[in-house]
C-alpha positions in Angstrom: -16.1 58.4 50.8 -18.4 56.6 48.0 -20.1 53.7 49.3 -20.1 50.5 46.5 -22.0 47.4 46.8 -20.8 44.7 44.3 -23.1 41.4 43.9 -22.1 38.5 41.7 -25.5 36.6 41.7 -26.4 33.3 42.8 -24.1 30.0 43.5 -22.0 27.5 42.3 -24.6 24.7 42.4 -28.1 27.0 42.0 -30.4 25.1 39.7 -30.5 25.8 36.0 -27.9 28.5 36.2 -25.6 27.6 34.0 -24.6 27.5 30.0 -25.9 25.4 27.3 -24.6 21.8 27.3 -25.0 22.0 23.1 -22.7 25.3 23.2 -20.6 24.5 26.5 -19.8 20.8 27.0 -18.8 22.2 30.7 -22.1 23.7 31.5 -19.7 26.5 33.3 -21.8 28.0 36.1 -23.1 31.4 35.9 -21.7 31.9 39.7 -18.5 31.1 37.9 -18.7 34.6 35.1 -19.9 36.8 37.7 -17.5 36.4 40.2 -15.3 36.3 37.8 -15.8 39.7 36.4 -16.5 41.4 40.3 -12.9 39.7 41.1 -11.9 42.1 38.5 -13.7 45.3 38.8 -12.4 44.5 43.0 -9.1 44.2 41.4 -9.2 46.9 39.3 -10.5 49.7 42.1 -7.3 49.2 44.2 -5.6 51.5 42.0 -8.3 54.4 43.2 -8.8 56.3 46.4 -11.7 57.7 47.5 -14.4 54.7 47.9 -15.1 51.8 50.6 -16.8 48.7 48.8 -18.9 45.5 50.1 -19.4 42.5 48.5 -22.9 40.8 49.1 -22.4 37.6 48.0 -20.4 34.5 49.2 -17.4 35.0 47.4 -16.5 31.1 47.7 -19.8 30.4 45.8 -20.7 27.9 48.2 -24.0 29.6 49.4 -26.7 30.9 47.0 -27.2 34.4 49.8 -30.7 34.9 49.8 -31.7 38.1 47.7 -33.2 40.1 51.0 -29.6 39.2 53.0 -28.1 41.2 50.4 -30.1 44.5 49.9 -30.5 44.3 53.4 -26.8 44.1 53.7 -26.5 46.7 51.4 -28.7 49.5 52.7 -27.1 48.5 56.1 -23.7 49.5 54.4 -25.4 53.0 53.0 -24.3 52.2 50.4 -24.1 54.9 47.1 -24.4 52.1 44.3 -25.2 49.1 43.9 -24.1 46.4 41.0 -25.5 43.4 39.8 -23.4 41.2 37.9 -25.5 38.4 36.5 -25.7 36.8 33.0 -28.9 36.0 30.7 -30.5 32.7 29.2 -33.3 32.6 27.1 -32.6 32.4 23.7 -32.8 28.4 23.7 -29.2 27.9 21.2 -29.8 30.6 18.7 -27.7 33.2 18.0 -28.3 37.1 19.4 -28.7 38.2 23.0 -26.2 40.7 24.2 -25.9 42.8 27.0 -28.7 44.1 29.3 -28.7 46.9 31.9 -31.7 46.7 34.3 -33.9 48.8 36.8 -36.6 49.1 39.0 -39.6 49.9 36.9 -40.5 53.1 38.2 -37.4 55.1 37.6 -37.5 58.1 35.6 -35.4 59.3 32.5 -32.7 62.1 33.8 -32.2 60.2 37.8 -29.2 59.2 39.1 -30.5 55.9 38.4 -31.1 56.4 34.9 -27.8 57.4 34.2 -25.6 54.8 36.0 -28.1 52.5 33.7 -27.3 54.0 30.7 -23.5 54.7 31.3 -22.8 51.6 32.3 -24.1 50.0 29.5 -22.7 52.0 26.6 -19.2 51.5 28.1 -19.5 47.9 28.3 -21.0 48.0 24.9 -17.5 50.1 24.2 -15.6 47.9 25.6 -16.4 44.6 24.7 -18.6 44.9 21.6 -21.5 42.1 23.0 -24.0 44.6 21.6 -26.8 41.7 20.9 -30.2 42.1 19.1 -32.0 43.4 22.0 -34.8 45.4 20.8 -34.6 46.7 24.3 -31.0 46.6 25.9 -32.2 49.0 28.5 -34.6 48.0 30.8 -37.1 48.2 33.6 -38.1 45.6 35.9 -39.7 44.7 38.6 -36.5 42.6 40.5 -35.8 42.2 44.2 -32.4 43.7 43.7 -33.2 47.0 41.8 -36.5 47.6 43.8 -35.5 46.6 47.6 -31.8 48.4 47.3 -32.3 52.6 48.6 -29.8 53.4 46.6 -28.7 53.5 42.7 -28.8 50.2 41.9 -28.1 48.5 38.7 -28.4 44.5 37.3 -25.9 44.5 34.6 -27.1 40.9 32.1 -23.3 40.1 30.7 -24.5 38.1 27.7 -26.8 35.1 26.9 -25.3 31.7 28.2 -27.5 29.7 25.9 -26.5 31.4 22.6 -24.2 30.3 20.3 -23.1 33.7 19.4 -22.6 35.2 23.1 -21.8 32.0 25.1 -17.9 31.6 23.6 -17.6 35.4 24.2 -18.6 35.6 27.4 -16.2 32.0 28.5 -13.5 33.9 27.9 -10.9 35.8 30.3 -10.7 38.8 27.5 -14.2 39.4 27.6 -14.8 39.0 31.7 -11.3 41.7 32.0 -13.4 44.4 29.2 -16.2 44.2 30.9 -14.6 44.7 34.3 -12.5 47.6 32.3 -15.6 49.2 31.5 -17.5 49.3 34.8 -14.4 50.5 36.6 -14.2 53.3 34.0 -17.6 54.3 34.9 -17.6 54.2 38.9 -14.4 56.1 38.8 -15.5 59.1 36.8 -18.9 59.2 38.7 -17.9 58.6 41.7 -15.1 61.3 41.3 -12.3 58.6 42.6 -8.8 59.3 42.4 -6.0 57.5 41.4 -3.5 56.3 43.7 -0.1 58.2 44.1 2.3 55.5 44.3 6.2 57.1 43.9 7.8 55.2 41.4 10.6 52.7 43.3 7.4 51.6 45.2 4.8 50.4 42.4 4.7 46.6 43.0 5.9 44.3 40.1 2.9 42.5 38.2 2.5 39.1 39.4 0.1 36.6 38.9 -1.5 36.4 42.4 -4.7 34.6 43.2 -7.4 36.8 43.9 -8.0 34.4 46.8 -4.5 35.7 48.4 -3.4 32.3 49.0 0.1 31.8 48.7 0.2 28.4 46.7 2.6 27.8 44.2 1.9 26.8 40.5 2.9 23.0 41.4 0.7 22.8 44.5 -1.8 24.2 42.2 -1.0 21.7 39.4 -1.3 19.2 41.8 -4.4 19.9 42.5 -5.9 20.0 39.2 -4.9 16.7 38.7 -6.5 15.2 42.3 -9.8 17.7 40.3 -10.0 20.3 42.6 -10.5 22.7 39.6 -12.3 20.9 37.6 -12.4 20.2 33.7 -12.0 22.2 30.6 -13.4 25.3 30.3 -14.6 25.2 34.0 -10.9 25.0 35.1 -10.0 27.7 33.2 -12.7 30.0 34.3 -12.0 28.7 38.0 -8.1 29.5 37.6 -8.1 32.9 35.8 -10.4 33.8 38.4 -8.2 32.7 41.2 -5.3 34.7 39.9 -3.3 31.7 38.2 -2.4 31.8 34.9 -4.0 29.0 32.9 -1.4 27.9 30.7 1.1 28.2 33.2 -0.7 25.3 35.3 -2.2 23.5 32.3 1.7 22.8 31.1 3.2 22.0 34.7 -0.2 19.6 34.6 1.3 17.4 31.3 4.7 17.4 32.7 3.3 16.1 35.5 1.6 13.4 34.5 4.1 12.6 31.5 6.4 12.0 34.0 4.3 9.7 35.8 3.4 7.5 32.5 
């Protein structure tokens, strides 16, 4: 049984993570575009056999998990991997950045290591085509995650939130579902998991079902976003794909709503 520890970093209110006001009137949280994509690659794995996974951070975003709490968590869990999902800043509103795949420092070209590094990045690249201008797209560093982890581990940097080139790729559910796509790919063929065998008359219909399982409807939902539980523009959007609902879906019940009521 292969062992996966997911991470989607930080949380909903940790300081300064977050886009660029001047590229993203909503600021979206960074908390918001990795959970996002783990949701997915979670999502995604069901159809497999063959693995147990962990996630190591709060999953409601409410609590930034300390770093420690969640190697510690991890090499508990013996875990075989471990992924990082995080995004970048640092470009300060210019264009370029792209898509980064980090390890500890020390590891060696030809490891186990090296590899996940390197696969996971070219299929992302594959995938979703955030290639960047990174003189260096694969990297070393000295981070608490990649160094403290006695396993595999991998940070994966899913685009630059302050660049005006990667921040309205990244905002969007096409981008967070490639990206997911492509890490899923990559855990599956190393990891030697199996696909599911599910006779025919029993494959489940495709619903839109929050990841959340709640059982909600689309009005109690659109009733929410109006008392703003979800909150505004792109933010609501991120929060909603996220949770399973279909955006438009709610957006529309939302005006008919509040049509009604004017």
């Amino acid at each position: 049984m292969f062992k996966i520890a997911l991470n989607a970093g930080h949380g909903i209110n940790t300081p300064g993570k977050r886009c660029l006001k001047t590229i993203d009137k909503n600021e979206t949280r960074e908390w918001y575009l990795n959970q996002r994509i783990c949701n997915k690659i979670q999502e995604k794995l069901k159809a497999y056999t063959g693995y147990e996974l962990i996630r190591l951070d709060d999953t409601t975003g409410k609590t930034d998990i300390s770093l420690k709490t969640r190697t510690d968590k991890a090499n508990k869990f013996g875990a075989d991997f471990y992924l990082a999902i995080h995004h970048n800043a640092g470009v300060g509103g210019k264009s370029g950045g792209g898509v980064i795949s980090i390890v500890y420092k020390t590891v060696k070209e030809g490891t186990v290591t090296a590899s996940w590094q390197k696969d996971l990045y070219d299929a992302v690249i594959k995938n979703t085509g955030l290639k960047g201008n990174r003189s260096v797209p694969l990297q070393k560093q000295d981070l608490h995650e990649v160094r403290e982890s006695k396993m595999p581990a991998v940070l994966l940097e899913c685009g630059f939130m302050d660049s005006k080139t990667d921040t309205p790729i990244i905002l969007t559910e096409d981008f967070a579902d490639k990206t997911a796509k492509a890490v899923v790919e990559v855990i599956v063929k190393k990891a030697n998991l199996k696909l599911k065998n599910i006779p025919a008359r029993e494959k489940p219909k495709t619903t839109q079902k929050p990841l959340n399982n709640t059982e909600k409807s689309n009005s109690e939902i659109a009733n929410e976003v109006i008392r703003g539980l979800w909150g505004n523009g792109e933010e609501r959007k991120v929060r909603l794909g996220s949770a399973g609902y279909n955006y438009s879906e709610i957006q529309s019940l939302v005006n008919s709503i509040l049509s009604k009521k004017g």
